[in-house]
N, CA, C and O of each residue as an XYZ file, in Angstrom:
276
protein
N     211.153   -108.330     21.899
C     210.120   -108.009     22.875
C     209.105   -107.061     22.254
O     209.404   -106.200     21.427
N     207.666   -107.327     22.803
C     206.584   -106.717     22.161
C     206.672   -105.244     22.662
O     207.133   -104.895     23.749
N     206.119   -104.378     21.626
C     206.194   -102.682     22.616
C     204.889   -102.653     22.668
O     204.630   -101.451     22.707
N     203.520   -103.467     22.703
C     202.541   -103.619     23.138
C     202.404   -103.357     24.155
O     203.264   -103.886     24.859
N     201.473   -102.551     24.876
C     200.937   -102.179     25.825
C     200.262   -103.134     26.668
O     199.413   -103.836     26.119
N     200.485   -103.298     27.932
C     199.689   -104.598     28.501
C     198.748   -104.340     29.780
O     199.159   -103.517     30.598
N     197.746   -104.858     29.973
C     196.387   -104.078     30.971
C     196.374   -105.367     31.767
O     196.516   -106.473     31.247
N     196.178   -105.138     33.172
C     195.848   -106.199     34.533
C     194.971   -105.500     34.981
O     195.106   -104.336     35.359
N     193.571   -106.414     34.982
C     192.475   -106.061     35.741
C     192.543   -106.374     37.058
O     192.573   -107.510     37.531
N     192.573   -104.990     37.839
C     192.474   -105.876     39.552
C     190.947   -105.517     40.199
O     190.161   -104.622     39.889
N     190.877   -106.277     40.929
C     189.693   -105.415     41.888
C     189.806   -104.985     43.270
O     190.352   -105.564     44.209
N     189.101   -103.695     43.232
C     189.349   -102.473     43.988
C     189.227   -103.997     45.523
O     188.831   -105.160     45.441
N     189.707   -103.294     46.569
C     189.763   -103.699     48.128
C     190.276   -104.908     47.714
O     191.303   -104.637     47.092
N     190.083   -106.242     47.732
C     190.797   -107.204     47.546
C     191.979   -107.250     46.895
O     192.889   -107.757     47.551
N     192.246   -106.879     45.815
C     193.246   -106.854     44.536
C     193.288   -108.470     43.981
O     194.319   -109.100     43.746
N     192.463   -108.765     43.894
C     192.300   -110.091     43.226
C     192.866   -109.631     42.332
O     192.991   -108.407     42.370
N     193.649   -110.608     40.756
C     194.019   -109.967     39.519
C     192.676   -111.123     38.750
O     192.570   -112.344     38.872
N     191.757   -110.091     37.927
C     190.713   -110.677     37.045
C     191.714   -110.725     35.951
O     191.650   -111.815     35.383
N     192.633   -109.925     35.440
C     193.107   -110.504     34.094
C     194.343   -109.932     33.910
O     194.480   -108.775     34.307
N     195.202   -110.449     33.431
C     196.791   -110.699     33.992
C     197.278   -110.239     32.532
O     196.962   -110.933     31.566
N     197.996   -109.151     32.372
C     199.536   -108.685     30.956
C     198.207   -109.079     29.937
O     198.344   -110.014     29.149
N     197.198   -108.484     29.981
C     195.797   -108.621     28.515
C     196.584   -107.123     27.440
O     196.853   -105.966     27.761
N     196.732   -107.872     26.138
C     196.295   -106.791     25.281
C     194.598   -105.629     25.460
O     193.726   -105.937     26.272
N     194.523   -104.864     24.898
C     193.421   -103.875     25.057
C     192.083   -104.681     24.353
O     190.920   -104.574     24.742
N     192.522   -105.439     23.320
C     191.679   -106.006     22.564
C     190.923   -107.458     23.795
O     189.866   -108.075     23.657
N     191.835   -107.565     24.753
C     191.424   -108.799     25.414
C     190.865   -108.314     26.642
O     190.234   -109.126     27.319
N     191.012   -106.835     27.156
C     190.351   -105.636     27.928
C     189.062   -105.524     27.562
O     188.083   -105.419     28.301
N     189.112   -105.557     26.120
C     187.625   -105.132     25.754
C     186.609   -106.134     25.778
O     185.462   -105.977     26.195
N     187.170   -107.308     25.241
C     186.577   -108.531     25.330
C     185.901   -109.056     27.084
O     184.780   -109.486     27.354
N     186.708   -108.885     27.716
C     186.659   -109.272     29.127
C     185.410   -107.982     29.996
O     184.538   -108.260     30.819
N     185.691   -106.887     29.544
C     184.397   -105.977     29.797
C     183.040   -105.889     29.424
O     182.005   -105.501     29.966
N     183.455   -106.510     28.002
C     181.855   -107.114     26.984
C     180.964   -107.932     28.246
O     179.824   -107.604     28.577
N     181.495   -108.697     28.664
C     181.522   -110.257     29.637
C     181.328   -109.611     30.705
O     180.194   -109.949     31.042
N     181.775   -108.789     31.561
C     181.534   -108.372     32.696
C     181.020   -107.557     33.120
O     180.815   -107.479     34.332
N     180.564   -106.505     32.103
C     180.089   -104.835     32.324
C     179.004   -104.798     33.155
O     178.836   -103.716     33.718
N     178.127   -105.768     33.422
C     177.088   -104.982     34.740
C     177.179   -106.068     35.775
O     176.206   -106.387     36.459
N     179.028   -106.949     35.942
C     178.891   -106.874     37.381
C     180.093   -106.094     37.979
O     180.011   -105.871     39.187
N     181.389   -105.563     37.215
C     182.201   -104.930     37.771
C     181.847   -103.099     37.397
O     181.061   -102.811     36.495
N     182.537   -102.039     38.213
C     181.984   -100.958     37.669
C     183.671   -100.019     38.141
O     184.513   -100.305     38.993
N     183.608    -98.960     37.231
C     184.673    -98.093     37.870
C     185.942    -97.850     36.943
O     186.344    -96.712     36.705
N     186.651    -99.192     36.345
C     187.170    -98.664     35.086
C     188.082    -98.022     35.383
O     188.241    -97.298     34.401
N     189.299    -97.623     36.552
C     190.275    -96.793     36.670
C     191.285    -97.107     36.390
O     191.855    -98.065     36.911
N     191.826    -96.300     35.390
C     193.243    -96.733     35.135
C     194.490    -96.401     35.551
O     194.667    -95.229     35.219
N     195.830    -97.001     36.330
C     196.828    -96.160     36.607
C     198.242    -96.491     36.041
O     198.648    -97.630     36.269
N     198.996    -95.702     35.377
C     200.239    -95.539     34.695
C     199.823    -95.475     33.528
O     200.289    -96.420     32.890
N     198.905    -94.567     32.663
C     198.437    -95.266     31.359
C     199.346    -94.473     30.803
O     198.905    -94.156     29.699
N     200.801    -93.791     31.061
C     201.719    -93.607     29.867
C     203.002    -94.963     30.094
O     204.042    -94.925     29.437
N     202.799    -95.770     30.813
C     204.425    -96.704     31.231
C     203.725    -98.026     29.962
O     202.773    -97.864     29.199
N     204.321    -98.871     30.072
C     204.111    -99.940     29.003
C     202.919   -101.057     29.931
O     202.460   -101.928     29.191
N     202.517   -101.102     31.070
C     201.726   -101.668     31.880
C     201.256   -101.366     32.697
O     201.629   -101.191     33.857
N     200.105   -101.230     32.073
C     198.350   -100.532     32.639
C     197.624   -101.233     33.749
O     196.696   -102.017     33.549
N     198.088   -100.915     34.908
C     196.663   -101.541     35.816
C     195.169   -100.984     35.782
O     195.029    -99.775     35.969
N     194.382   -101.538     35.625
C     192.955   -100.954     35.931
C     192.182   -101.656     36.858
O     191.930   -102.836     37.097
N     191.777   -100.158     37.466
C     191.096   -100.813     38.972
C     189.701   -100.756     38.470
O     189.350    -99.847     37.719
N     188.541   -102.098     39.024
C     187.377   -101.784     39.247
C     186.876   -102.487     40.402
O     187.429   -103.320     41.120
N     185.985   -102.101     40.431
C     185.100   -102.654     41.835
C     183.503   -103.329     41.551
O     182.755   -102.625     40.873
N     183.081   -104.376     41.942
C     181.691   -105.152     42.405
C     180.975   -104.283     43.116
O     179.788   -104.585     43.239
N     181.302   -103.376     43.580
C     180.123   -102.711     44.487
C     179.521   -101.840     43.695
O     180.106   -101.409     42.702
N     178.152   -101.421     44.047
C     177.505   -100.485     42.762
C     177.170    -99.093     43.056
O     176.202    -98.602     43.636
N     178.529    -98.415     42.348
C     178.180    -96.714     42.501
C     176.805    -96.074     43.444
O     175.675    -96.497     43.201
N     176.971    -95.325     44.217
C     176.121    -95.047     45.321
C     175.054    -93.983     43.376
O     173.931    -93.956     42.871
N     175.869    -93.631     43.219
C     174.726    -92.850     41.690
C     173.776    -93.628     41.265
O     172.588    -93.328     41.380
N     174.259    -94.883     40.643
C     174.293    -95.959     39.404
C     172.882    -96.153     40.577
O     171.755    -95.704     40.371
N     173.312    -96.924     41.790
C     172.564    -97.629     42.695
C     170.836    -96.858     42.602
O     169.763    -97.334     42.228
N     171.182    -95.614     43.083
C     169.959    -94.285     42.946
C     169.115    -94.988     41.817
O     168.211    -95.809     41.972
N     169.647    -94.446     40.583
C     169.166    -94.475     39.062
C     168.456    -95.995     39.485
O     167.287    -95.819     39.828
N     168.781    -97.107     39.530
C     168.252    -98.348     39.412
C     166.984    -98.871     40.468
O     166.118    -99.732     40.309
N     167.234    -98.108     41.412
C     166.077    -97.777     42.734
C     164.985    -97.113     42.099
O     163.826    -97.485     42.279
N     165.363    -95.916     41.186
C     163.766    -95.612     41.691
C     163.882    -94.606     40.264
O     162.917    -93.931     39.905
């Protein structure tokens, strides 16, 4: 068995799973691809061997500001 670390992208309120037991390398890849429609990036258990990270489609009430005006 791998002692690889493994990341599931969910999204925030639904918990859809965008990406299921990904190496980090397939994390990064999948964020390349998605970075300005998901936002938030939270990670939880990042010391156990499987990393959920939460993000969300909705756009930071900040982010939102900055792009307004």
């Amino acid at each position: 068995m791998s002692a690889e670390k493994l990341y599931t992208i969910v999204l925030e309120h639904s918990l859809e799973v965008l990406l299921e037991a990904a190496t980090m390398e397939q994390v990064e890849a999948f964020w390349d691809v998605h970075d300005s429609h998901y936002f938030g990036l939270r990670m939880e258990n990042e010391t156990g061997p499987h990393v959920r990270v939460i993000v969300t489609n909705e756009i930071p009430e900040e982010e939102a500001e900055l792009c307004a005006g």
